[in-house]
C-alpha positions as CSV (number, residue, x, y, z in Angstrom):
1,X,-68.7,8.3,102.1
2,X,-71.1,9.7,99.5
3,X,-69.3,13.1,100.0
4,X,-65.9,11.8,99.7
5,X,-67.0,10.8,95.9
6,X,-69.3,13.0,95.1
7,X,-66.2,16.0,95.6
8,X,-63.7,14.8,93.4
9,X,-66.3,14.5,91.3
10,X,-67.6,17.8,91.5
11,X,-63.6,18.9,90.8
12,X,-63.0,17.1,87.7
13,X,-65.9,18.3,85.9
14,X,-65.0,22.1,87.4
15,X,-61.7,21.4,86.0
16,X,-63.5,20.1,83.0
17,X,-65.3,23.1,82.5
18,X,-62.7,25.9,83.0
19,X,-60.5,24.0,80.2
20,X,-63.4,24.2,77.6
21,X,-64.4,27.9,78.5
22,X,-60.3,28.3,78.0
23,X,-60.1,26.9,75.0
24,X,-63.8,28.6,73.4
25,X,-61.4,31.7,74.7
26,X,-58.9,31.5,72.3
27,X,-60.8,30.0,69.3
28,X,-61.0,33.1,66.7
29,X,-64.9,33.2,66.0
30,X,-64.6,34.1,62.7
31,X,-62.1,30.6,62.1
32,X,-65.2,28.8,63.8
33,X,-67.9,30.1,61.7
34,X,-65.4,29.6,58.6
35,X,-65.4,26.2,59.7
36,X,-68.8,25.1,60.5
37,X,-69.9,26.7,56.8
38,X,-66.9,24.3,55.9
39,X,-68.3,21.0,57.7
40,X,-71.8,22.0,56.7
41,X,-71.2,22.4,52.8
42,X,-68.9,19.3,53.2
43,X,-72.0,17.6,54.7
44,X,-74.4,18.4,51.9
45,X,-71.7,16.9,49.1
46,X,-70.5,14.1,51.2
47,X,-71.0,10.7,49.5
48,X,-71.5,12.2,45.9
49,X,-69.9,10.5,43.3
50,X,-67.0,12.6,40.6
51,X,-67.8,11.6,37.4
52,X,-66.9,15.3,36.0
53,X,-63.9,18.0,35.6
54,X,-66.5,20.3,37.5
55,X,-67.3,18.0,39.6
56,X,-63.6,17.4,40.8
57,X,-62.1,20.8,40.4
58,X,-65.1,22.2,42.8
59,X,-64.4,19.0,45.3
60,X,-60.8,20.0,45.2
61,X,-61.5,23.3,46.4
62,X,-63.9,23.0,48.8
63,X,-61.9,20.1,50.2
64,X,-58.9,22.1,50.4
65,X,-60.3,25.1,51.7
66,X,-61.8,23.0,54.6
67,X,-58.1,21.0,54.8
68,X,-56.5,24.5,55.4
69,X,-58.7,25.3,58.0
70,X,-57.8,22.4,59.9
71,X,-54.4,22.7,59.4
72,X,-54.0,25.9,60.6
73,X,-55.7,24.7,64.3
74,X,-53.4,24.7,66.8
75,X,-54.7,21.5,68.5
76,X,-56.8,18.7,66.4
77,X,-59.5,16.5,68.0
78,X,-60.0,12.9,67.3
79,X,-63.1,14.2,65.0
80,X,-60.5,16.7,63.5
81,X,-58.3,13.7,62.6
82,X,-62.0,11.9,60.9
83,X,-62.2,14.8,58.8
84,X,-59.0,14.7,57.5
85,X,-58.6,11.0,56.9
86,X,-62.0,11.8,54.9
87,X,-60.9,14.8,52.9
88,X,-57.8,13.1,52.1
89,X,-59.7,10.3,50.4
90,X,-62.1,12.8,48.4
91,X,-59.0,14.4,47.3
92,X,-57.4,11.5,46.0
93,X,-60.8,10.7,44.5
94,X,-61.0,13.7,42.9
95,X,-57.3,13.8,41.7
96,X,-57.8,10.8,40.1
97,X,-60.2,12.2,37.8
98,X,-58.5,15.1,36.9
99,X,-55.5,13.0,35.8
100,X,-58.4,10.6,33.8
101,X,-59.7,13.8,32.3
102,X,-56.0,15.8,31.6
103,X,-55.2,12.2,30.0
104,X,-57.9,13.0,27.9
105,X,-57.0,16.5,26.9
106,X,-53.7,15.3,26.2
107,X,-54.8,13.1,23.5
108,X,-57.5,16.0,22.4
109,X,-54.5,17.6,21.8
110,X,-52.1,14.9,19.9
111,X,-55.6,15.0,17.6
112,X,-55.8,18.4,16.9
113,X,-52.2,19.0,16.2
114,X,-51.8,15.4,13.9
115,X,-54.6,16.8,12.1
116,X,-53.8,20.5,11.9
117,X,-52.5,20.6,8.4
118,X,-56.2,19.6,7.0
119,X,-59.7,21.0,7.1
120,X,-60.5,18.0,9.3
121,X,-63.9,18.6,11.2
122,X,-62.6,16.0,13.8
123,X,-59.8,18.1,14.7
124,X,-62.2,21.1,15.3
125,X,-64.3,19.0,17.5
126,X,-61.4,18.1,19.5
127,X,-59.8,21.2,19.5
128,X,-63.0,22.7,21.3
129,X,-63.4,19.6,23.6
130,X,-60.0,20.3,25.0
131,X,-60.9,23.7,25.0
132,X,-64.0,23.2,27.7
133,X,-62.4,21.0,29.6
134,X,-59.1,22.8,30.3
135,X,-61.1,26.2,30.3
136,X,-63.1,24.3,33.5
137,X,-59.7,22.9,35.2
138,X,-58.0,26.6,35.1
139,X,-60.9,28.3,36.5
């Protein structure tokens, strides 16, 4: 009776088995390592709050970057589909304060130009506060 378990048993994990080694097989190594630098970097930024342009734009990308890597996988796993419901908040995190902060160059902006026609040190400050901030969001 024990045998009559034990090799169906033995079967399904063969089985098991020669479906992983199939798909390790047709994983491209160099998409895998891309990947776990990816999830790793992700790791070490997880949880950290955006109170900066920088701090966004350089969320943004390595969100992305990891976003495009999953989207590209033929197949996704249940912790594929984690990752992504967790980029996809970061990203809107982060969008939101890059449309705070562009709100903010955009009256920078209104400053520098309603004061343009005098030697107003306000409108130089502004000028070059829009400057730093959109030099940091075209980067």
């Amino acid at each position: 009776m024990k045998r009559t378990v034990l090799l169906p048993c033995l079967a399904v994990l063969a089985l098991g088995v020669a479906h992983a080694e199939a798909q390790d097989a047709s994983v491209d190594p160099e998409d895998d390592q891309i990947e776990s630098e990816l999830r790793e970097e992700l790791e070490q930024t997880q949880g950290q709050p955006i109170e900066t342009l920088k701090q966004a734009v350089d969320a943004l990308e390595l969100r992305n970057d990891l976003l495009d890597v999953l989207m590209d996988k033929e197949e996704l796993t249940d912790g594929d589909r984690a990752i992504i419901q967790q980029l996809t908040e970061d990203i809107e995190n982060a969008l939101a304060k890059v449309e705070e902060e562009v709100g903010t160059m955009r009256d920078r902006v209104q400053e520098v130009r309603a004061s343009a026609s005098s030697q107003d040190q306000d409108m130089r400050e502004s000028g070059k506060a829009y400057l730093d901030q959109i030099r940091t969001l075209m980067q």
